[in-house]
Steps between C-alpha positions, in 0.01 A plus 500: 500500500390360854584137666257392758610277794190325648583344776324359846401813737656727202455635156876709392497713144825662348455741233791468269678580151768412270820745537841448365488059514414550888128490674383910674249455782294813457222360753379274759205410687426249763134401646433259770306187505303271689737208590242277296402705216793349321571134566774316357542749214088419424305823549201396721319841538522626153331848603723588757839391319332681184442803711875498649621465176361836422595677782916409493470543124358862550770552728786391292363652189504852591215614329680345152346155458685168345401382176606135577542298851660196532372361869744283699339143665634256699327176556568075543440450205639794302803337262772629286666314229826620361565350172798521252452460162811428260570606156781445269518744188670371218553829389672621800761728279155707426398760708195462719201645334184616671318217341705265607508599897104564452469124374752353780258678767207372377612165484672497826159634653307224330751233622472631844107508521532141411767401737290660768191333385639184552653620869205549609306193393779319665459712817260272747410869648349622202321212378197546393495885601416708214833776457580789335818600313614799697806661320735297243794828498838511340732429774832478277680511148846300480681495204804321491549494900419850492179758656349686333239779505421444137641245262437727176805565287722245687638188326544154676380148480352412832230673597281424816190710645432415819100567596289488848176383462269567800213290579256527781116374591231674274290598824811618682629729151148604416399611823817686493474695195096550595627783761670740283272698228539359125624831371825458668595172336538280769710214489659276756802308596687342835571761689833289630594471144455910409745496848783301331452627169583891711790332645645312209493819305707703796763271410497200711590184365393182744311598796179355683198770551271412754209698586329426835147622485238480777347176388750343214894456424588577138808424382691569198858349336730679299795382309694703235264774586185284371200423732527128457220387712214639758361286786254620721356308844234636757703547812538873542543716817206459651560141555824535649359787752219285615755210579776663700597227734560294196664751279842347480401176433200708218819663374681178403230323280437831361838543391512145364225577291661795340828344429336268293625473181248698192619427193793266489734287752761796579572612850339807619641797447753659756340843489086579611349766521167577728196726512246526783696306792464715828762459744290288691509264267914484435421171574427405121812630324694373780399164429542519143857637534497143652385240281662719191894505613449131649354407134787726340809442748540867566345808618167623346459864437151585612370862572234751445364605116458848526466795289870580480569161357233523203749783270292456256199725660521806616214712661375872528316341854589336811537111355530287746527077519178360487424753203730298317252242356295719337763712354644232336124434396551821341819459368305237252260734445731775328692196334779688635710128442453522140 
């Protein structure tokens, strides 16, 4: 299975599998860009992105090529909904039968897809722009207060499955899915989100991601070790490097903007996490650290997500940082989660 990262100036592929409950990297590829080929997560040069595609795909694939690709996007106006749906089982002294958890998906799925629907008719972004339903995945089973893998054969009463719902423009998804052939399967999702969902999985709990890229900020939320919310805004390096007297001062808003609450009124979380911040711009985290232990009272937590901190992957090739994105791209793709 491959995840594709397409990205401004870049296109990143991992090659992965399913091994033991934990993601193996068997390949990687990496082709570079024109700065405008990709623009805001839109491809604008379909040919040449299509063409990239190929060539870091070849390269990861080793000569052994994926039978389905989930590509990783970020863009403005690129949402994810997480939803919980609640069910109480009368029959809770009755084991869970496959039926039963097939039903409870289904439904939770449906409720979701409508919940989103009407997020994004209330969104003044989206209004009027014809979207796409990206991904609506599994994110968690809780029985009674507990996790679980897979609620068959368990017995309880409460029962809640959580589901993310991704939703993005129809010309930005389309355009997206256009560069990868249709024998592979394509489908897409945020790449921020296939981020989290990597790092949730390795175990931790509550934690901002934030992925700088050259031309946009995306930035994920995780509590309980669910991606509660994505936000992404177009105010990526590039900006920041062309504005170095200002950069402090850049920093500040910036950092404003991504402490802004996602999904609910709660502070922001003590620990973040960042990919694709060069040292000269330290200026960005440092500002962060700021606003998030004055809006906490205490200390933030705020370092570098790299390959050592994702446990849940593990890779036959050099993996480094930025290939990240797309390797939790194809994390989804192996439905290594499930």
């Amino acid at each position: 299975m491959a995840g594709i990262e397409l990205a401004a100036g870049v296109v990143r592929a991992v090659v992965a599998r399913a091994e033991g409950g934990r993601l193996r990297v068997v390949g990687r590829g990496e082709t570079a860009l024109a700065a405008d080929a990709i623009a805001g997560g839109l491809v604008v040069e379909p040919g040449d992105v299509t063409g990239a595609v190929a060539a870091a795909l070849t390269a990861a694939e080793r000569g052994v090529p994926a039978d389905r690709t989930v590509i990783a996007i970020d863009g403005d106006d690129v949402r994810t909904y997480h939803v919980k749906t609640p069910f109480d089982r009368e029959e809770s002294a009755t084991p869970i039968v496959r039926a039963e958890a097939d039903r409870a998906v289904r439904e939770a799925r449906e409720e979701a897809a409508r919940a989103a629907q009407t997020a994004v008719a209330d969104d003044p972004a989206l209004r009027g722009v014809a979207t796409a339903r990206l991904t609506d995945a599994v994110a968690a089973l809780v029985l009674d207060g507990r996790d679980l893998d897979s609620i068959e054969g368990y017995h309880g009463r409460a029962l809640e499955v959580h589901t993310d719902v991704a939703v993005a423009p129809l010309v930005l998804s389309g355009a997206a899915l256009a560069t990868v052939a249709a024998r592979r399967h394509p489908t897409a999702v945020p790449g921020v989100y296939a981020l989290a969902r990597l790092v949730a999985a390795s175990g931790i709990a509550d934690a901002g991601v934030v992925r700088v890229g050259a031309d946009v900020t995306a930035l994920a939320i995780l509590r309980e070790r669910r991606v509660v919310g994505t936000r992404v805004f177009g105010l990526g390096r590039d900006a920041f490097t062309a504005r170095e007297e200002t950069r402090d001062e850049d920093a500040r808003v910036w950092a404003e903007i991504v402490a802004l609450p996602l999904s609910d009124d709660a502070q922001p979380p003590e620990r973040w996490l960042f990919v694709g911040v060069p040292e000269a711009l330290l200026a960005l985290p440092n500002a962060l650290a700021k606003i998030v232990g004055e809006a906490r009272g205490g200390a933030a937590r705020i370092g570098p997500l790299t390959p050592s901190v994702t446990s849940r992957v593990f890779s036959d090739v050099p993996l480094n940082a930025e290939d990240l994105v797309a390797a939790g791209a194809a994390a989804l793709a192996t439905e290594v989660y499930t």
